[in-house]
C-alpha positions in Angstrom: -2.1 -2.8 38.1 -3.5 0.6 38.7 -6.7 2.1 38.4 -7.7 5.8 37.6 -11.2 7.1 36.6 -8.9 8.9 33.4 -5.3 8.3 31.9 -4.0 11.9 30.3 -1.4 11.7 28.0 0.5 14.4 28.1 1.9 16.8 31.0 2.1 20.0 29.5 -0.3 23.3 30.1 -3.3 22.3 29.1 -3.0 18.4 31.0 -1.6 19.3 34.1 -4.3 21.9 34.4 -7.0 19.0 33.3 -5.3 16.9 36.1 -5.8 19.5 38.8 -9.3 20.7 37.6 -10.8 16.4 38.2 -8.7 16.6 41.4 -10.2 19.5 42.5 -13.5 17.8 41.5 -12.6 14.5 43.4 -11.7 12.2 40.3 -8.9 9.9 39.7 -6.1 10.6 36.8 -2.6 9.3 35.7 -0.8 11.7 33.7 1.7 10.3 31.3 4.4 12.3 29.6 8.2 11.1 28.2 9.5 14.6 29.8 11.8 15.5 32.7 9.5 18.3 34.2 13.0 19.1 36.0 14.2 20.3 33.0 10.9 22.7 32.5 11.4 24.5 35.8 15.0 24.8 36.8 15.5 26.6 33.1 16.7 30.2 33.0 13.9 31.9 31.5 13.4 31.4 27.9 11.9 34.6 26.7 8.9 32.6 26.1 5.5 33.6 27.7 1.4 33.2 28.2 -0.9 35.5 28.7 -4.0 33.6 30.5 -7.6 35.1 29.7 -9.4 36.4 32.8 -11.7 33.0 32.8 -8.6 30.9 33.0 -7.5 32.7 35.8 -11.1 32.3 37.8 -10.3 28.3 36.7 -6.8 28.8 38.7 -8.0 30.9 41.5 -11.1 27.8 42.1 -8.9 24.7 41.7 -6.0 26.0 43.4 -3.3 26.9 40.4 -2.6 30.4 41.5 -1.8 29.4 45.0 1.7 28.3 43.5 2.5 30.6 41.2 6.1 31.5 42.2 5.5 35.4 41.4 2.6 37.1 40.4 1.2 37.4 37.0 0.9 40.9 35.3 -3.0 42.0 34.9 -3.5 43.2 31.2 -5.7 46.3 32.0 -6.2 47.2 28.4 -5.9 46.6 25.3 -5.2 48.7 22.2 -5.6 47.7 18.3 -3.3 49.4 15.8 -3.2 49.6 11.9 0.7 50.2 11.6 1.6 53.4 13.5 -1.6 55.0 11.7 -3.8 57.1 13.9 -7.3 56.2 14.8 -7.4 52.1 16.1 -9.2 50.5 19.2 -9.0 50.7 22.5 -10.4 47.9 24.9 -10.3 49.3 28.8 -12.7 47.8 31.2 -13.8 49.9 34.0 -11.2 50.5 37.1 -13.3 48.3 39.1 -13.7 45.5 37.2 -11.4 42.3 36.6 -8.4 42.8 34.1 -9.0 41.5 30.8 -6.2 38.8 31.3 -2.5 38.2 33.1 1.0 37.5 31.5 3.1 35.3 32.6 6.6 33.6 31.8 5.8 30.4 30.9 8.5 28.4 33.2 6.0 30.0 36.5 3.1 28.8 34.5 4.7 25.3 34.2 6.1 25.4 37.6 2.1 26.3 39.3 0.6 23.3 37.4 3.6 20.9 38.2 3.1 21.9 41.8 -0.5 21.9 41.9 -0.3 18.2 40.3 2.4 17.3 43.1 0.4 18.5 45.7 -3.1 16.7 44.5 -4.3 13.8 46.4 -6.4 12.1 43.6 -3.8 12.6 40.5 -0.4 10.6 39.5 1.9 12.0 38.1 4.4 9.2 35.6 6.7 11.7 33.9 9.9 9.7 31.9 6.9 6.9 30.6 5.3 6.3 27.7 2.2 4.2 26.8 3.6 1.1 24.4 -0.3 -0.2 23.6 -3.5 1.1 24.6 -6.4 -0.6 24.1 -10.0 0.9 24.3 -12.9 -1.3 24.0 -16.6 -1.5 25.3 -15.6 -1.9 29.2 -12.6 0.5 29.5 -9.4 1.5 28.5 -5.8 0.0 29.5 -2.2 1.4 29.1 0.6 -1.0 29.2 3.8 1.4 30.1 6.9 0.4 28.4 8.2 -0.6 31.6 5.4 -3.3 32.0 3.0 -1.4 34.7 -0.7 -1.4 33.7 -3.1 1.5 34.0 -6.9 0.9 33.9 -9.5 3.7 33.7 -12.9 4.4 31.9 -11.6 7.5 29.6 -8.1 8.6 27.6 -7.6 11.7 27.4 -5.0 13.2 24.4 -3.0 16.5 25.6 -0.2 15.6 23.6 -0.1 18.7 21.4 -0.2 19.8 17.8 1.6 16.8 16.9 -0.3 14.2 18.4 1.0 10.9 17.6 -2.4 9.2 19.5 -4.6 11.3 17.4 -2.8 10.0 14.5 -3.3 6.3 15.2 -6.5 6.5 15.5 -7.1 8.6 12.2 -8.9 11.6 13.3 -8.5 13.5 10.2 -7.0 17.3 10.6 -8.1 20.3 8.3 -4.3 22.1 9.0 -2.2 24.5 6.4 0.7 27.1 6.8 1.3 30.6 6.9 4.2 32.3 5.3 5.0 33.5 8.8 6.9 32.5 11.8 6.5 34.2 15.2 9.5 35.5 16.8 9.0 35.9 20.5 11.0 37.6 23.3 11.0 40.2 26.2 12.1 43.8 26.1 13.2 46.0 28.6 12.3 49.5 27.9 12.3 53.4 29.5 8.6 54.4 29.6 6.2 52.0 31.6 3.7 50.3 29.7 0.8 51.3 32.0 -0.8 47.8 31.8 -1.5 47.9 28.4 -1.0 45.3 25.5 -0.3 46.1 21.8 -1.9 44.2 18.7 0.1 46.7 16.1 -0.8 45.2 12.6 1.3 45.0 9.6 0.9 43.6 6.2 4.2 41.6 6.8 2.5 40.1 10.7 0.9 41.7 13.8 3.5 42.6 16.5 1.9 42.6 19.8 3.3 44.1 23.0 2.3 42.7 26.1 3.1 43.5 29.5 5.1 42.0 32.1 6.2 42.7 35.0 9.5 45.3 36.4 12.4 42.8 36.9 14.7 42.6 40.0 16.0 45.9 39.2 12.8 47.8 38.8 13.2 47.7 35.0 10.4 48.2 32.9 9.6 45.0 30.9 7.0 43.8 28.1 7.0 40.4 25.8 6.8 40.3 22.2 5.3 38.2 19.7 6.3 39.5 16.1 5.5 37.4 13.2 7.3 38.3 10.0 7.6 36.2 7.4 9.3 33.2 6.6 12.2 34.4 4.9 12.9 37.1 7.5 12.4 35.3 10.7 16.6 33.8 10.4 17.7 36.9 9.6 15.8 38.8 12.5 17.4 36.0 14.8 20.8 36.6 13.7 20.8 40.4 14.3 22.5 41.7 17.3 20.6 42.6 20.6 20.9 46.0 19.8 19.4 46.1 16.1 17.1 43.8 17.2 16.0 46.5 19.9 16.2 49.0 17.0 14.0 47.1 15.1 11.5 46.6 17.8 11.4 50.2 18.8 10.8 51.1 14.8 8.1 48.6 14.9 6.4 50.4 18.1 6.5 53.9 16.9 9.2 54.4 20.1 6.5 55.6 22.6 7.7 53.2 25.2 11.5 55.2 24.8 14.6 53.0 24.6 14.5 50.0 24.4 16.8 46.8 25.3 16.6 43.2 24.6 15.7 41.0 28.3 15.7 37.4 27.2 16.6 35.3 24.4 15.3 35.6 21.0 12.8 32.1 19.6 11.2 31.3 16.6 8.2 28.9 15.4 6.4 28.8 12.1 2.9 29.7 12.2 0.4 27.3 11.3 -3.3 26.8 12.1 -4.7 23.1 12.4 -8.5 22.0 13.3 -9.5 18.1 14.2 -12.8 16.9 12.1 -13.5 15.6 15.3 -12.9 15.4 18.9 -13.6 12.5 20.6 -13.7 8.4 19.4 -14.0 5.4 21.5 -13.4 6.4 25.5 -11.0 8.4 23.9 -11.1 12.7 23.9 -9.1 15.6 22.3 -8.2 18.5 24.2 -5.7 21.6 23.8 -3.8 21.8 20.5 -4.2 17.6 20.0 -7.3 19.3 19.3 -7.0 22.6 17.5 -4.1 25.2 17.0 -4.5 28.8 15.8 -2.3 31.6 15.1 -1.5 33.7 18.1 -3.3 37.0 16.8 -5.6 36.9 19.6 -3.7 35.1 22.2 -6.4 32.8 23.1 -4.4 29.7 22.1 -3.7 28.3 25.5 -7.0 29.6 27.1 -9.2 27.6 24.3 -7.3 24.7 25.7 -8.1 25.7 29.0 -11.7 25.9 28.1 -11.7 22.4 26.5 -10.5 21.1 30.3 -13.1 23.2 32.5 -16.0 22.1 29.8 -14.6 18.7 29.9 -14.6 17.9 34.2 -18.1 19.8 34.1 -19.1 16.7 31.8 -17.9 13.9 33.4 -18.1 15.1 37.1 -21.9 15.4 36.3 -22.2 12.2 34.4 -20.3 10.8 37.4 -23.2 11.7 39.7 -25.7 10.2 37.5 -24.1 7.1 37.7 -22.8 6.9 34.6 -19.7 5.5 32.9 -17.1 8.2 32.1 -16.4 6.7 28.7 -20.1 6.6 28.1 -21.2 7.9 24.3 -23.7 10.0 25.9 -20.7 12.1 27.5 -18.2 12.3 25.1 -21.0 13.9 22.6 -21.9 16.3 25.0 -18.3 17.2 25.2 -18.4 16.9 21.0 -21.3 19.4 21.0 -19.7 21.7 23.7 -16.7 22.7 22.1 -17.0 21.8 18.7 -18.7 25.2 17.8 -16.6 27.4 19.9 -13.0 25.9 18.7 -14.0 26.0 15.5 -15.2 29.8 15.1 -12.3 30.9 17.8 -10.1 29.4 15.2 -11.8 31.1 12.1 -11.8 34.5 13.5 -8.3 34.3 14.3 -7.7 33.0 10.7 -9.7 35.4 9.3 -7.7 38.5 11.7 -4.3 38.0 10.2 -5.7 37.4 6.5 -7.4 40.9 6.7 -4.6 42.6 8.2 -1.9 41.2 5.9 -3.6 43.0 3.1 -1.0 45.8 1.9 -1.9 48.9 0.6 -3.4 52.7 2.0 -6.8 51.9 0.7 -7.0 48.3 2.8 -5.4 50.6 6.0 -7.9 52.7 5.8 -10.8 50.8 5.5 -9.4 48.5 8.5 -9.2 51.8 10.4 -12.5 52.9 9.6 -13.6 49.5 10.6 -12.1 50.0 14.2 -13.1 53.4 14.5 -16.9 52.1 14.0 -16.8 49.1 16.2 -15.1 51.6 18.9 -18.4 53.7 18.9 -20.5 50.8 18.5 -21.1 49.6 22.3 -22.7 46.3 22.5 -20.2 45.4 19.9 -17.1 46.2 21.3 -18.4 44.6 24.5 -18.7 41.0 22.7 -15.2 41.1 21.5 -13.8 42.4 25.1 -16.0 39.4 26.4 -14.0 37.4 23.7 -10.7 38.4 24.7 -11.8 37.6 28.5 -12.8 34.7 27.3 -16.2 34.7 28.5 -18.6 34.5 25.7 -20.7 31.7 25.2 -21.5 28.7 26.9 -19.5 29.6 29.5 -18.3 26.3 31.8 -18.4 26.2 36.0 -15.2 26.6 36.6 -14.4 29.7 34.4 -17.3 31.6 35.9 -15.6 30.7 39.2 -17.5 28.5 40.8 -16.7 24.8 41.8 -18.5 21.9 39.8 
C-alpha cells in the first residue's frame, strides 16, 4: 500500500503541471494515466501547438518547467485583432521592456518539460499504463485500487482526465456543454516575410483564423501555427486539399502580407465545443483543467485556465496544510469552489460570446465590430484589462503565477 497526500488522475498538461507545482511545494502525489508518455515525446511533430499566457510561464519559471524545455518557446510580443482583411482593428503591444504577452510552443516540448519535470520530482510518482478499477472516498480519505491490485491512499483526488471525464461522470457532476457548427483545423506554415513576433486573431463570419508565431526551423525558415475554424461541412474538405491549396487558402485568408507561404507540419481537425461543470469539487474529490471546463480557442486561454485551476489549487492546500488541516477538508475544497468558480465561468462566457459576435455576416455587423475596436483601442484603461486578460493576469491572481513560491 502507498500513501500520497493527493492521487491525480490523469497525466496530461494540466496534471503533470499540478504534479510538479505540490512537488515544488513539498507535497506528495501519484499521478495515474492509461498512456505510454513514450508515445507523446518520441512523436514527429504533429502540427499541434500551445501558446502559454505570460502567468503560466512565471508558474514554469518558479516550479522548475522551463528548465526542461527542449528548445525555447517563441515570446508573443503582440497581438493584433482583425475584422476580415478590413482596415481599422486592434493592436495589443506591451512596452519593449516589459514581459511578452505569452510564448508558443509545439506541444510534444510542452509534454516533454512536464514529463521531465515529473521524472525528476522527489515527492511525485508517476504510474503511467494504470488505471484506477474502484475508488472509494469517504470521511477519512480516499483509496485507489489499480487494476493490477496495488493500493493508493491519500486525503484528496484530483480529476485531470479531460473533457471527457469518465470520474466526473460517475459521480454526476452535471455539465452545461453544446456544439458549434465549427471545427478547428490546426497546423504550421512556413512563410517568406517574418512575423515580427506578432500573433493574428483575423475574424470571419465562417470562424476566426489566428496566426501565431513560432520559431525559424533548422533551416532558418520562417514559421507560424494556425488555428482556423471553418465550419463543419468544410473542415474534410479543407483536410483533403493538397499542401499547396491549402497554403493558397491560408495565404487568401491572411491578406498575403507574410508573402509565400508553404505548409510545415501536418494538417488536424477537432470539432469545437464549449462545456462548463455546475460544479467543481464533491467529496475529497476536485475538478481541474477541461474535466472542469472547455472553451473555444478564440482567445487561446484554454490550457492557461487549466493552469490557473492548478497554481490556485496548491496555494489552497499548501496553506490548509500548514494550518494543520486535512487536505480533503470541506473548508478547502470551497475555497477552491469560490476561487475559480467565477473566473472559469466568465473566461468561458467571453470567449462564447467572441466567436458568436464575430460570426455575424454582413458589412453593417463588420463595421460596427470595427468601430468597436477602434474605440476600445483609444480607450486606455480598457484595452489594458483585456491585455491583462490575454496575460492572464487579471483577477485573483494565485502565488505562483505572480512568480513567487507558495
Amino acid at each position: 500500500m502507498q500513501r500520497s497526500d493527493v492521487i491525480i488522475l490523469g497525466g496530461g498538461l494540466v496534471g503533470l503541471a499540478l504534479a510538479a507545482a505540490l512537488d515544488a511545494s513539498g507535497l506528495t502525489a501519484v499521478v495515474i494515466d492509461p498512456a505510454d508518455p513514450s508515445t507523446r515525446i518520441d512523436a514527429a511533430f504533429d502540427g499541434r501547438t500551445s501558446a502559454v499566457s505570460s502567468s503560466s510561464m512565471r508558474m514554469f519559471d518558479t516550479i522548475g518547467i522551463s528548465d526542461h524545455f527542449p528548445a525555447p518557446g517563441c515570446p508573443i510580443r503582440r497581438i493584433e485583432v482583425a475584422d476580415g482583411l478590413e482596415p481599422g482593428g486592434l493592436a495589443f503591444d506591451p512596452a519593449d521592456d516589459d514581459e511578452p504577452l505569452g510564448w508558443m510552443h509545439e506541444n510534444r516540448n510542452l509534454r516533454a518539460a512536464l514529463l521531465a519535470r515529473a521524472e525528476a520530482a522527489k515527492h511525485v510518482t508517476l504510474l503511467w499504463k494504470s488505471r484506477a478499477a474502484a475508488i472509494d472516498r469517504s470521511d477519512v480519505g480516499v483509496t485507489a485500487t489499480l487494476e493490477d491490485g496495488r493500493v493508493i491512499k491519500a486525503a484528496l483526488l484530483v480529476v485531470a482526465e479531460g473533457r471527457n471525464s469518465p470520474t466526473r461522470q460517475q459521480v454526476g457532476i452535471r455539465v452545461a456543454n453544446w456544439k458549434y457548427d465549427h471545427a478547428a483545423i490546426v497546423s504550421v506554415l512556413r512563410h517568406e516575410q517574418p512575423h515580427d513576433n506578432v500573433a493574428w486573431e483575423i475574424f470571419y463570419p465562417a470562424g476566426p483564423f489566428a496566426l501565431l508565431p513560432m520559431n525559424d526551423d533548422a533551416d532558418g525558415r520562417h514559421r507560424s501555427a494556425i488555428v482556423w475554424s471553418v465550419r463543419q461541412a468544410d473542415a474534410t474538405g479543407m483536410l483533403a486539399l493538397s499542401d499547396d491549396d491549402f497554403a493558397a487558402e491560408a495565404k487568401a485568408a491572411m491578406g498575403g502580407f507574410l508573402g509565400a507561404i508553404q505548409t510545415a507540419a501536418p494538417r488536424s481537425s477537432y470539432p469545437l465545443g464549449f462545456h462548463h461543470a455546475a460544479r467543481i469539487t464533491d467529496t475529497r474529490l476536485v475538478l481541474v483543467g477541461d474535466a472542469a471546463h472547455g472553451m473555444h480557442p478564440i482567445a487561446g486561454q484554454g490550457v492557461n485556465v487549466g493552469y490557473r485551476d492548478a497554481a490556485a489549487l496548491v496555494q489552497v492546500l499548501v496553506e490548509g496544510a500548514r494550518l494543520g488541516l486535512d487536505l480533503g477538508d470541506r473548508q478547502l475544497l470551497d475555497r477552491y469552489q469560490r476561487w475559480r468558480s467565477l473566473d472559469t465561468f466568465m473566461v468561458s462566457l467571453a470567449t462564447d460570446g467572441l466567436a458568436r459576435i464575430y460570426g455575424i455576416p454582413g458589412k453593417t455587423a463588420s463595421r460596427v465590430r470595427r468601430f468597436g475596436m477602434g474605440l476600445i483601442d483609444r480607450i486606455g484603461p480598457v484595452k489594458d484589462r483585456l491585455m491583462a486578460e490575454a496575460r492572464g493576469t487579471s483577477g485573483d491572481l494565485p502565488l505562483l503565477l505572480r512568480g513567487l513560491p507558495i
